[in-house]
C-alpha positions as CSV (number, residue, x, y, z in Angstrom):
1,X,-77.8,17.8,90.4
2,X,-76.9,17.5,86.7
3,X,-75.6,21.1,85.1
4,X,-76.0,21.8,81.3
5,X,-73.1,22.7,79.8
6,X,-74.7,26.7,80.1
7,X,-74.8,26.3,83.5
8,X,-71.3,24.9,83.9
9,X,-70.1,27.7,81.9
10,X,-72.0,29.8,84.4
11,X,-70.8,28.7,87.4
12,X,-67.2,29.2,86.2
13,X,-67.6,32.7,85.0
14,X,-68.6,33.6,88.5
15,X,-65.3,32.8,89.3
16,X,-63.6,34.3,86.2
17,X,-63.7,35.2,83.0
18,X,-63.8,31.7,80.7
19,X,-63.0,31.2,77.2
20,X,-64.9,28.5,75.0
21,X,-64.5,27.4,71.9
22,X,-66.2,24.1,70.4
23,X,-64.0,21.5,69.7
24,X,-64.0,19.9,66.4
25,X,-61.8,18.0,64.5
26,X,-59.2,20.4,62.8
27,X,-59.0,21.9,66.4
28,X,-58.6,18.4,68.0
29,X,-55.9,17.7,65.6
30,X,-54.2,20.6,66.9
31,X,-50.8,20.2,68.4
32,X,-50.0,20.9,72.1
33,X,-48.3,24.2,71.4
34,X,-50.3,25.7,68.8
35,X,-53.3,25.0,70.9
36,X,-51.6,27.1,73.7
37,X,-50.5,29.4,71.0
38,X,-54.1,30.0,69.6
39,X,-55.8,30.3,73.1
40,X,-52.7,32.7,74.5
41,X,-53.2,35.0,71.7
42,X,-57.1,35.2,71.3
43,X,-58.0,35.5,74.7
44,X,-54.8,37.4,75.9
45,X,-54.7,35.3,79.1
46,X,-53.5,35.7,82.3
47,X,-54.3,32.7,83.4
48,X,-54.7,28.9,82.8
49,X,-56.9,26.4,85.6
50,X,-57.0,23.0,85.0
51,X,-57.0,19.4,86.5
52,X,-54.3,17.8,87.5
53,X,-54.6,15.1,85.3
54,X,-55.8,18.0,82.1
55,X,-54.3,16.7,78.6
56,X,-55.0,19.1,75.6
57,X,-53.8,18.5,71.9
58,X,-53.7,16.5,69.3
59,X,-54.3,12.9,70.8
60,X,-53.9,14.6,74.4
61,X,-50.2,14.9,73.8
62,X,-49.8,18.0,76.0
63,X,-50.3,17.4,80.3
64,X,-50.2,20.2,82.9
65,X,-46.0,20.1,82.9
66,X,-46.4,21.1,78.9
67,X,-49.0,23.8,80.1
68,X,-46.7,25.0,82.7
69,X,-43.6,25.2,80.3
70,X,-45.8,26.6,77.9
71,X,-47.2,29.2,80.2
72,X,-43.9,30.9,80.9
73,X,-43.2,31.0,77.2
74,X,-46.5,33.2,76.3
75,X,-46.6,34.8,79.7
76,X,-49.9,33.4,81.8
77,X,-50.0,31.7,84.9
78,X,-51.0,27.8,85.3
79,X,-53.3,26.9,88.2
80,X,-53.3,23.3,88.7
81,X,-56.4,22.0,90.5
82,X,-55.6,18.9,92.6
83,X,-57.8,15.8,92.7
84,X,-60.1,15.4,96.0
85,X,-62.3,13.0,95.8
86,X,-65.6,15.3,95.2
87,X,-67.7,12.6,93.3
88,X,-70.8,14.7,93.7
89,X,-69.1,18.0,92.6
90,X,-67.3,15.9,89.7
91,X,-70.6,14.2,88.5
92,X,-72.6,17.2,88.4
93,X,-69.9,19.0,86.2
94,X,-69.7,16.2,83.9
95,X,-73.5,15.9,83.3
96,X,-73.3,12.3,83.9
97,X,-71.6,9.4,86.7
98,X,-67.9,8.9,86.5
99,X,-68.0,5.3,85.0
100,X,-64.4,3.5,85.3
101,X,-64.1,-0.3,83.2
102,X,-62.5,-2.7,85.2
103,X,-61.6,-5.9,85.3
104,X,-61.0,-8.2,88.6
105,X,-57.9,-9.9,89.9
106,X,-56.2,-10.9,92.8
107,X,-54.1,-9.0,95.4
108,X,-52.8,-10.1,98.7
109,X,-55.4,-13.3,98.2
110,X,-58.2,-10.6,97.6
111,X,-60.4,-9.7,94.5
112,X,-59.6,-6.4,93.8
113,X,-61.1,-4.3,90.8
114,X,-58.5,-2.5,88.6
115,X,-58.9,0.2,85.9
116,X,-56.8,0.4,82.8
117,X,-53.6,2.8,82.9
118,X,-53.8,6.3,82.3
119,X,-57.5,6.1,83.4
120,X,-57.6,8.6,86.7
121,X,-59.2,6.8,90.2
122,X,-60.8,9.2,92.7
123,X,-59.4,9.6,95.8
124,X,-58.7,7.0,98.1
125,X,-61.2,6.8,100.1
126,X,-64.6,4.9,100.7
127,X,-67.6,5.5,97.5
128,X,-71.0,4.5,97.0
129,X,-70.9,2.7,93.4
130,X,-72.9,1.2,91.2
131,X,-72.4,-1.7,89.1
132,X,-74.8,-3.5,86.7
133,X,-77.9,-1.9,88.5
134,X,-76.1,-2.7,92.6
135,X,-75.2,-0.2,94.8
136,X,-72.4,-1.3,96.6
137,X,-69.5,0.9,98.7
138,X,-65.8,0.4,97.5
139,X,-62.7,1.5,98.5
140,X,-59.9,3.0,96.5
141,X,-56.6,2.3,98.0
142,X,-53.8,4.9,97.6
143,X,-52.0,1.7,94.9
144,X,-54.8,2.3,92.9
145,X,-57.0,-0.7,93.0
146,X,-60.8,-0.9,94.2
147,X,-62.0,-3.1,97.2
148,X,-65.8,-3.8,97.4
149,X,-66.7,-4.5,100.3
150,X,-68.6,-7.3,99.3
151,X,-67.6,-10.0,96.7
152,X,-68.4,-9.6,93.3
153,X,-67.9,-11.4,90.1
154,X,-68.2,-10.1,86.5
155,X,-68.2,-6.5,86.7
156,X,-66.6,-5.0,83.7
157,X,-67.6,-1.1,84.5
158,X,-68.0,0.9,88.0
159,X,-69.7,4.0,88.1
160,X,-69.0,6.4,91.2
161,X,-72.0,8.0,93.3
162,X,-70.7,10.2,96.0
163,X,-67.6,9.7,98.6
164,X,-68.3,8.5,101.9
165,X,-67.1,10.4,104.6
């Protein structure tokens, strides 16, 4: 299932209350700690939740250890949510598949599939992917590569279905 950005918002208010703002480019520009500053003082928080892997400001310069520091300095909690593995749960949040580019090389005399740095893998665990219109399963290994399980040549981008298992 495929949520609207209403119905993400939804969802989350069920949980608590959630501020939104639209993002555009002055506010992108805006540094780590006015950002904080901005939110802390409209909204009053209490509370921050966010990924573990959450970057905010100008050219994501601020990560969940600047939201932490930054929490005890305007006086709200920070909830970090840890990464599972949820592929479903992730792609129905994000309107759309998690697509990773890739490119092959060789590990241990395999081909392996590896994503560029400071892109985020799922899990490791076993996924039903698809690549270039083929459904395949992979594996993502704790050292971040990606094993299909059959051999493949080519394959520039990876989208993620849903985890196996």
């Amino acid at each position: 299932m495929i949520m609207t950005d209403g119905e993400r918002l939804a969802a989350l208010e069920r949980l608590a209350p959630v501020a939104a703002e639209r993002l555009d480019r002055q506010f992108a520009a805006t540094e780590p700690e006015d950002f904080v500053r901005h939110m802390a003082e409209k909204y009053r928080m209490g509370a921050a939740v966010a990924g573990f892997n959450y970057t905010f400001g100008s050219r994501g310069a601020g990560n969940m250890d600047t939201l932490r520091r930054l929490g005890g300095k305007y006086g709200f909690e920070v909830y970090e949510i840890p990464e599972r593995g949820d592929i479903a749960g992730a792609n129905a949040m994000l309107g759309h598949e998690l697509e990773l580019s890739c490119k092959e090389t060789s590990q241990n005399g395999r081909v392996v599939l590896k994503v560029a740095d400071g892109l985020v893998l799922p899990a490791p665990g076993r996924y039903i992917t698809e690549a270039e219109g083929r459904r395949l399963v992979c594996g993502v290994s704790p050292d971040g590569s990606i094993e299909p399980e059959e051999p493949l040549r080519g394959i520039k981008k990876l989208r993620f279905i849903d985890r196996i298992g």
